[in-house]
C-alpha positions as CSV (number, residue, x, y, z in Angstrom):
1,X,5.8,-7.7,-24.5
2,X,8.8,-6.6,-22.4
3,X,10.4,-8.7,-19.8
4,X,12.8,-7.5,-16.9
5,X,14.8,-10.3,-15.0
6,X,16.5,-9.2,-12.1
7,X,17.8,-5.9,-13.0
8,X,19.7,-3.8,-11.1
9,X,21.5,-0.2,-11.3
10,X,24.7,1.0,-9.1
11,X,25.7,4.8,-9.1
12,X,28.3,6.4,-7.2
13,X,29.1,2.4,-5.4
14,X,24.7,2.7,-4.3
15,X,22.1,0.4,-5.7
16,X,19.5,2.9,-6.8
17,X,17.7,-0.9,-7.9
18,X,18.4,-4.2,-6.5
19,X,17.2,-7.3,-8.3
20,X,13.9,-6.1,-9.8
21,X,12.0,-8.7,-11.9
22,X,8.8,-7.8,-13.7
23,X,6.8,-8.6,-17.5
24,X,4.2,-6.2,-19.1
25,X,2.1,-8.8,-21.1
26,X,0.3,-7.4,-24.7
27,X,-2.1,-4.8,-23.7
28,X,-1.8,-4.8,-19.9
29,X,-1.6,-1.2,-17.8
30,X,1.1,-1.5,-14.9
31,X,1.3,1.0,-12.8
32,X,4.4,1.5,-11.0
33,X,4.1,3.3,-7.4
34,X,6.7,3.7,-4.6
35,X,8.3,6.6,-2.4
36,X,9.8,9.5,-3.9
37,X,13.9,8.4,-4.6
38,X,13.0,4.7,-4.1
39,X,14.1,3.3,-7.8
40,X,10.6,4.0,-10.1
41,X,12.1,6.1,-12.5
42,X,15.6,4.2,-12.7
43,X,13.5,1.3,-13.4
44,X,11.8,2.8,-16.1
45,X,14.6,4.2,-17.9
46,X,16.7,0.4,-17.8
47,X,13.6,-0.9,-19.4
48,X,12.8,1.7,-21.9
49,X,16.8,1.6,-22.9
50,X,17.5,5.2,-22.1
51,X,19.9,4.1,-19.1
52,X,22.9,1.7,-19.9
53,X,25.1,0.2,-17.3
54,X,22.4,-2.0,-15.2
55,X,23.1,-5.9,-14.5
56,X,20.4,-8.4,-15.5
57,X,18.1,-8.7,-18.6
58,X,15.8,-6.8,-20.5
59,X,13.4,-8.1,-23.3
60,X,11.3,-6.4,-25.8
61,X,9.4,-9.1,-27.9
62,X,11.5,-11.5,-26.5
63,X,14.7,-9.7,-28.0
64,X,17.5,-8.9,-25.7
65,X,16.9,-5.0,-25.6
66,X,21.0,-4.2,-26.4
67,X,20.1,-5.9,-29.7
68,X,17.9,-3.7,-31.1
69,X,18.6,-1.1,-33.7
70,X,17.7,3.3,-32.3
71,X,15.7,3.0,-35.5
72,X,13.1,-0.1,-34.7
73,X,13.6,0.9,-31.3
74,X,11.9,4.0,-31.5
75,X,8.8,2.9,-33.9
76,X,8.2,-0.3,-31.3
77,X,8.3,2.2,-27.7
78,X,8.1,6.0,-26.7
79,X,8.6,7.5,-23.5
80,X,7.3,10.0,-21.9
81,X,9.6,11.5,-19.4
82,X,9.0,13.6,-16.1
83,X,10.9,16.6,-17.4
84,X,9.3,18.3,-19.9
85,X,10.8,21.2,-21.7
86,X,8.6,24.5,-21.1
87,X,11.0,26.7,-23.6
88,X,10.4,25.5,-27.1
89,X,10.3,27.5,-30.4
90,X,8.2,25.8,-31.9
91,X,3.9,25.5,-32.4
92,X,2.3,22.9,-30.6
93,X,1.4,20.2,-34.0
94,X,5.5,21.0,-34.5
95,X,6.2,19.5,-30.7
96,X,3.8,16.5,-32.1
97,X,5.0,16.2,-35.8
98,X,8.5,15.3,-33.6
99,X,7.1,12.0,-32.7
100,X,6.9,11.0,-36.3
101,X,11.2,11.0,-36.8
102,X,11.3,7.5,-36.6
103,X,9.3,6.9,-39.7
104,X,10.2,9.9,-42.1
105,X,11.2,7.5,-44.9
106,X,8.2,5.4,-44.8
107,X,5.6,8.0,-43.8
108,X,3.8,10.4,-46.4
109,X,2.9,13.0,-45.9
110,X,-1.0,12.6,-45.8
111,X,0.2,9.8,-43.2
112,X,2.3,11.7,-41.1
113,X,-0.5,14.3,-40.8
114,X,-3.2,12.0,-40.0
115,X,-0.9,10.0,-37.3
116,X,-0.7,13.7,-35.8
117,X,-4.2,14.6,-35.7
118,X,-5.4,11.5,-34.4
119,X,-2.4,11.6,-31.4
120,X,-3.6,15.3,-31.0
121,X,-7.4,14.8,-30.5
122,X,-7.3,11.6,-28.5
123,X,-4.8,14.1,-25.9
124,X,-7.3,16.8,-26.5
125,X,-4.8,19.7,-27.9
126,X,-6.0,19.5,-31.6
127,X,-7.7,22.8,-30.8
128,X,-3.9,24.2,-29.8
129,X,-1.8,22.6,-32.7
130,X,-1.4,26.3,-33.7
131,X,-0.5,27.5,-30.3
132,X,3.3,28.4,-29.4
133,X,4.0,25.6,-27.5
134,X,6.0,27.4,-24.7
135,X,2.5,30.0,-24.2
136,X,1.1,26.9,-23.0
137,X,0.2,26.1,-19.5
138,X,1.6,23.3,-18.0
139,X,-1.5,20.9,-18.1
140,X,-1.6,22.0,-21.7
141,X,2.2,21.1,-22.1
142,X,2.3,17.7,-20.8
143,X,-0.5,16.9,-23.0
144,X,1.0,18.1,-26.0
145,X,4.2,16.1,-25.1
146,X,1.6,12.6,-24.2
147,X,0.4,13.6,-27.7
148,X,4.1,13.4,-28.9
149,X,4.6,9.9,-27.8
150,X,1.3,9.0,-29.4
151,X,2.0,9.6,-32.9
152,X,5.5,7.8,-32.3
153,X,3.9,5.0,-31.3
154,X,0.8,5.3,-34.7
155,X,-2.0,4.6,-32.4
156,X,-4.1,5.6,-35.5
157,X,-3.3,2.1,-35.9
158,X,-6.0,-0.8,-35.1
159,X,-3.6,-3.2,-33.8
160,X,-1.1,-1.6,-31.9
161,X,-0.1,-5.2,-30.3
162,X,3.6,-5.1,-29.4
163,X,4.0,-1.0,-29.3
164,X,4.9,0.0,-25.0
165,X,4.5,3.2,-23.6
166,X,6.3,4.4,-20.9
167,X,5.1,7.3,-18.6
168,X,6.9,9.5,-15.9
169,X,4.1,10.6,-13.8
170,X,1.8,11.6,-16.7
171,X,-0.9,13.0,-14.3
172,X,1.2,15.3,-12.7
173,X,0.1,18.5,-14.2
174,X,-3.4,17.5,-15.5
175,X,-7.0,18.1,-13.2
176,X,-8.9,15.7,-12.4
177,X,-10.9,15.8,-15.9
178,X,-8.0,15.4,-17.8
179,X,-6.5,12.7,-15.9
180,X,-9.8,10.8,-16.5
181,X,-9.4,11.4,-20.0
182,X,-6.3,10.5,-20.4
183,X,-7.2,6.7,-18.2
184,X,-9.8,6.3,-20.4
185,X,-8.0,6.5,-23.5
186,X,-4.9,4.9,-22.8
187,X,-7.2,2.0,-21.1
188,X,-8.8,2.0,-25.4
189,X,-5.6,1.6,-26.4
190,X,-5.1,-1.1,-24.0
191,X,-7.4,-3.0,-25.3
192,X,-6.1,-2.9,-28.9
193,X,-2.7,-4.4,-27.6
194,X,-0.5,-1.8,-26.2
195,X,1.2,-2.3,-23.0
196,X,1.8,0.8,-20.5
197,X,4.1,0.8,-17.5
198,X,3.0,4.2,-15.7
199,X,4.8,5.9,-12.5
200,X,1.9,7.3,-10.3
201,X,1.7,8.8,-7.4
202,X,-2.0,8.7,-6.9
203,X,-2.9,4.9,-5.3
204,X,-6.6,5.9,-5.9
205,X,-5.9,6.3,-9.7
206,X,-3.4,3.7,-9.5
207,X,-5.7,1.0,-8.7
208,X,-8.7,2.4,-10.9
209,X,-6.9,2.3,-14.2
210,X,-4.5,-0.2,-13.9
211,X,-4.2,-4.1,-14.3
212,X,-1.0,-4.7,-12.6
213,X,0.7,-3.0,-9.9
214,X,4.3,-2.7,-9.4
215,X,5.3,-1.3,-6.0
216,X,9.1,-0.6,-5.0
217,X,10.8,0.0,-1.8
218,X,14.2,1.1,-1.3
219,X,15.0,-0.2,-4.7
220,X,13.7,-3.6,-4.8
221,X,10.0,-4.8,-5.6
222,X,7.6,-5.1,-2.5
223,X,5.0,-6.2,-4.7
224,X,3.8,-6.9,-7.9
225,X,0.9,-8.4,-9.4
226,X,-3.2,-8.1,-10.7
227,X,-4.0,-5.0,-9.2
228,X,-7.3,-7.1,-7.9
229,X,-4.8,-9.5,-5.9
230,X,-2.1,-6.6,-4.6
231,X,-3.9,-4.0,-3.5
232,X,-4.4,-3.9,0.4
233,X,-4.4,-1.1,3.2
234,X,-1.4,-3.3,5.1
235,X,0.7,-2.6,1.9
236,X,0.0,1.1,1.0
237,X,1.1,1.5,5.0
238,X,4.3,-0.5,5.1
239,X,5.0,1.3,1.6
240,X,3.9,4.6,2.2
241,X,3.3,4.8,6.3
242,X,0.3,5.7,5.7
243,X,-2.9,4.2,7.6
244,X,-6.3,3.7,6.1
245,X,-8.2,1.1,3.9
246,X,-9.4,0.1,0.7
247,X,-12.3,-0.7,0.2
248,X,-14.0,-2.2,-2.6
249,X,-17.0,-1.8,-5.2
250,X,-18.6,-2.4,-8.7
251,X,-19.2,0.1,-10.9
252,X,-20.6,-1.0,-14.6
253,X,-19.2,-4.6,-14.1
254,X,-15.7,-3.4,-12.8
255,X,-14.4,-3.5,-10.2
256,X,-13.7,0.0,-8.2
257,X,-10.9,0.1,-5.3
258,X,-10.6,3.0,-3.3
259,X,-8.2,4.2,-0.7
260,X,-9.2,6.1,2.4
261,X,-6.3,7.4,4.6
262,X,-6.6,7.4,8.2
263,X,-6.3,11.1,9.4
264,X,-7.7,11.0,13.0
């Protein structure tokens, strides 16, 4: 579990965050929307610990997070940033076998390999491992990278209760198959106990694979809550100024949100 109490980050005398409160209980799926340069990724890196210098208080299994070890740190969360390197030397199960630094002096290597398999078919690039990684499109890429993060995080694993995943727009270079893929398996992983915090820019995918929404404004939290409770058309248009509705379905006993913008 990870717990943020009113956390905020300054940078050149600007608050890119102001006061932003949010938990991520054992295998929930937040997803974290807003404008483009309105806080999401600031929040994410304070929470993941790759930014220092915010105010407030961060938790990871009700540890503050400045008290953990780079070591236990990096075996408990991965992150998946927005950047991802194009240029790399290296095959694509290489890029992958990187994810597995954080246990090379408790992993075998039978273990190490099937940790990387198993994060390399669930991302569907097990067919690539052999690829050079920088011949790769960009689709292909990011997957490679989400398959990274994966292994760090052993979801080979049957109980992966306590392990948080942190994603920088994962979708952004996948099509539409892909991105369903990649819902359906981290929502599997879900429900063996990992926890997800997600930036999206898609409030249609937002709402169809998430639990919780987290929606920031100029820096500080508009809303937050079940994705069942927060959704509305009167907050996507004060957030996004964009008009429309959502309306609502079932589909296979779950529900099904959809967003329809307004264009005449």
């Amino acid at each position: 579990m990870i717990e943020c109490q009113s956390i905020s980050y300054r940078k050149d005398n600007k608050f890119l965050i102001q006061s932003v409160s949010f938990s991520m209980p054992p295998g929930s799926f937040t997803a974290l929307l807003g404008p483009n340069g309105d806080g999401k990724s600031t929040v994410l890196k304070c929470a993941s610990g790759e930014l220092n210098g915010y105010t407030g208080e961060i938790y990871i299994q009700g540890i503050p997070l400045p008290r953990w070890n780079v070591l236990p740190l990096a075996q408990t969360r991965a992150v998946l940033s927005q950047q991802i390197l194009s240029e790399v030397p290296y095959s694509a199960v290489q890029v992958v076998e990187m994810g597995r630094f954080a246990f090379r002096q408790s992993d075998t290597k039978a273990q190490r390999q099937w940790h990387i398999q198993n994060a390399m078919q669930r991302a569907d690039v097990w067919r690539l491992k052999n690829r050079n990684y920088s011949s790769l499109s960009g689709g292909e890429q990011q997957r490679v990278q989400l398959a990274r993060v994966l292994a760090q995080l052993g979801v080979a694993e049957e109980d992966l209760t306590g392990k948080i995943l942190f994603l920088d727009e994962p979708a952004s270079s996948l099509d539409l198959h892909q991105q369903y893929r990649m819902v359906q398996m981290l929502n599997e992983l879900c429900q063996r106990g990992l926890s997800v915090l997600a930036i999206l820019h898609d409030i249609n995918l937002a709402m169809q694979c998430s639990d919780y929404l987290l929606v920031l404004k100029a820096g500080s939290v508009r809303a937050q809550g079940p994705t069942s409770l927060v959704a509305s058309a009167a907050l996507w248009e004060e957030v996004f100024s964009i008009p429309g509705q959502v309306s609502f379905s079932s589909i296979e006993g779950k529900p099904h949100f959809v967003f329809s913008m307004q264009t005449k």
